[in-house]
C-alpha positions as CSV (number, residue, x, y, z in Angstrom):
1,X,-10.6,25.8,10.2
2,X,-8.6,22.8,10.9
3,X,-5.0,22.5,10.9
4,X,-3.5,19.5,8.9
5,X,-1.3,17.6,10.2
6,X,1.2,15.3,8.9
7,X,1.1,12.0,9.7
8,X,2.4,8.5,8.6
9,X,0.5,6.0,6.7
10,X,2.2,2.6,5.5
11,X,2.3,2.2,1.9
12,X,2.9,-1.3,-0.7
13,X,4.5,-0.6,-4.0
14,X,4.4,3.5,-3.2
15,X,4.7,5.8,-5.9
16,X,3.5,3.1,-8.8
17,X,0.6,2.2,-10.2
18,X,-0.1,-0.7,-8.3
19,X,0.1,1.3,-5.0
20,X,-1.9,0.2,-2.2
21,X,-2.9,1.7,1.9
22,X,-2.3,-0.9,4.3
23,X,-5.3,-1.5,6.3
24,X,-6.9,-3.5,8.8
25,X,-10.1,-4.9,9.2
26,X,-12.3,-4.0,11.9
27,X,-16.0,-6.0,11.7
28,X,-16.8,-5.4,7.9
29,X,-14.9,-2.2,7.7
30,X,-11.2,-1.3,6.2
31,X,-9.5,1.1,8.9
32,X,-6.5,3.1,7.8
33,X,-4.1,3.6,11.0
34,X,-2.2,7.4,10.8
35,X,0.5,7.4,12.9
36,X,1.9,10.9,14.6
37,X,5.0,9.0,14.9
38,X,7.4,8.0,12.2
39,X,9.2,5.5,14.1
40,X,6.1,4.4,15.3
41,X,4.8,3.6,12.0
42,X,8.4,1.9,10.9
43,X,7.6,-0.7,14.1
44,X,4.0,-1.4,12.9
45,X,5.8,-2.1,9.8
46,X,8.8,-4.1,10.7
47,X,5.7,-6.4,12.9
48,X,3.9,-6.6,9.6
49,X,7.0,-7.6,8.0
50,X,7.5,-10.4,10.6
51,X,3.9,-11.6,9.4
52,X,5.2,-12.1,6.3
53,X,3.8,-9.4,4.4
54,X,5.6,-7.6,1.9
55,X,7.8,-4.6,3.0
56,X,5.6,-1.6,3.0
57,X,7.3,1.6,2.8
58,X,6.4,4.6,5.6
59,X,5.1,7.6,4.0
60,X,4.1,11.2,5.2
61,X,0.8,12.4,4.5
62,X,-1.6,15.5,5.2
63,X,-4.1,13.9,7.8
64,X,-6.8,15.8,5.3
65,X,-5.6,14.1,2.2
66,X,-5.8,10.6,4.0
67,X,-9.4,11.2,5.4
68,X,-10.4,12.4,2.0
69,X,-8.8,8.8,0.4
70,X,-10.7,7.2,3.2
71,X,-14.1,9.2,2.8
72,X,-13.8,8.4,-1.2
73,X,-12.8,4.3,-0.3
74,X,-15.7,3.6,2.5
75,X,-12.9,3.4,5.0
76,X,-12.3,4.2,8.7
77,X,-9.3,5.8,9.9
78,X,-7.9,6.3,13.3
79,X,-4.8,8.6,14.5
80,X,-2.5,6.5,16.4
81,X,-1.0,8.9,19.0
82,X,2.7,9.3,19.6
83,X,4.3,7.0,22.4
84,X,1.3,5.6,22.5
85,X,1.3,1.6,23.2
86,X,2.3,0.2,20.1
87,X,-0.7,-1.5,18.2
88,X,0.0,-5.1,16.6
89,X,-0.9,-5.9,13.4
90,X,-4.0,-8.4,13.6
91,X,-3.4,-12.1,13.8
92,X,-5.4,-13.0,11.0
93,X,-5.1,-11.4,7.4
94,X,-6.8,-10.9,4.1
95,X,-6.1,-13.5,1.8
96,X,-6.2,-11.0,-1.2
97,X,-5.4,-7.5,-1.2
98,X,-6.3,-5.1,-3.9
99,X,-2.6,-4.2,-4.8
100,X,-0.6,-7.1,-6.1
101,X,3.1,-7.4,-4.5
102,X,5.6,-6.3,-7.5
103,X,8.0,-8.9,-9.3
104,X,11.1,-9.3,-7.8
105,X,12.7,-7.8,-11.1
106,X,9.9,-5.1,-10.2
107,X,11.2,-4.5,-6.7
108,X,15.2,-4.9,-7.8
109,X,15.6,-1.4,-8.9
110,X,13.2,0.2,-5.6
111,X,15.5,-1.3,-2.8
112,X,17.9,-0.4,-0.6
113,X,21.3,-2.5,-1.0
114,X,21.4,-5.5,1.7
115,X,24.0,-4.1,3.8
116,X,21.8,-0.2,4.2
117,X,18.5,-2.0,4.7
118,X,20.5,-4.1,7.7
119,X,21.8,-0.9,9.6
120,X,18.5,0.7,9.3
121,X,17.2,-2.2,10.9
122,X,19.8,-2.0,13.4
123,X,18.6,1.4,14.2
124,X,15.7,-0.2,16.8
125,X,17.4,-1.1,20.5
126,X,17.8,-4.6,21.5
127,X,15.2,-4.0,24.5
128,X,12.8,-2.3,21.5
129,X,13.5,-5.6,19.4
130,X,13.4,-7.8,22.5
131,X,9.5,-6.4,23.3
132,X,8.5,-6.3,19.8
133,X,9.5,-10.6,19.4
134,X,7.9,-10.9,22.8
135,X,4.6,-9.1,21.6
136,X,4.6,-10.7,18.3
137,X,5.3,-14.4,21.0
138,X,2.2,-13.1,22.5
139,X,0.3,-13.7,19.0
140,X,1.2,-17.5,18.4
């Protein structure tokens, strides 16, 4: 039998009905990244958040339960190993997603207050922020 493991996925609008999986396209395939790491997936994050893209929220998952969601959606998945080099968001993204971002009335009551969000951003090192910008540099 195989032992589940926990991993971290990166969620939109998590634990509503308009939830969605963040994704990434590979060919004509959705791929769902599972990271061992959960400061691994809050960088991924933070990059997709420097796309642009809505803050998605990092949530732990049984690996099972994700390649179940996966098997059920037609998508791919792929376990992003621990200390592993980073992976960067693609360059290009979908123009629609099949989760709508929430109303900022929506998203009011689900956020941290300004000056939490700012010192959990703070947690990262400047030589950790510095690659990050010089990666994300790399993509223009």
């Amino acid at each position: 039998m195989i032992t589940p493991m926990r991993v971290f996925v990166l969620l939109f609008n998590a634990r509503t009905e308009n939830e969605g999986i963040h994704t990434i396209r590979v060919g004509d395939r959705n791929k769902v990244l599972m990271f061992e790491s959960e400061d691994d997936a809050a960088r991924f994050a933070l990059m997709l958040e420097a796309q642009d893209f809505p803050t998605p929220t990092v949530e732990a998952l049984d690996s099972e339960e994700v390649k179940e969601f996966c098997q059920s959606a037609g998508y791919d998945w792929e376990i992003v190993p621990e200390n592993e080099s980073l992976a960067i968001p693609p360059e290009i993204n979908v123009e629609e997603t099949d989760w709508q971002p929430e109303s900022d009335e929506d998203v009011a009551e689900e956020t941290l207050p300004r000056n939490q969000e700012s010192q959990e951003k703070s947690e990262l090192s400047d030589s950790e922020l510095d690659s990050i910008r010089r990666k994300l540099e790399g993509l223009l």
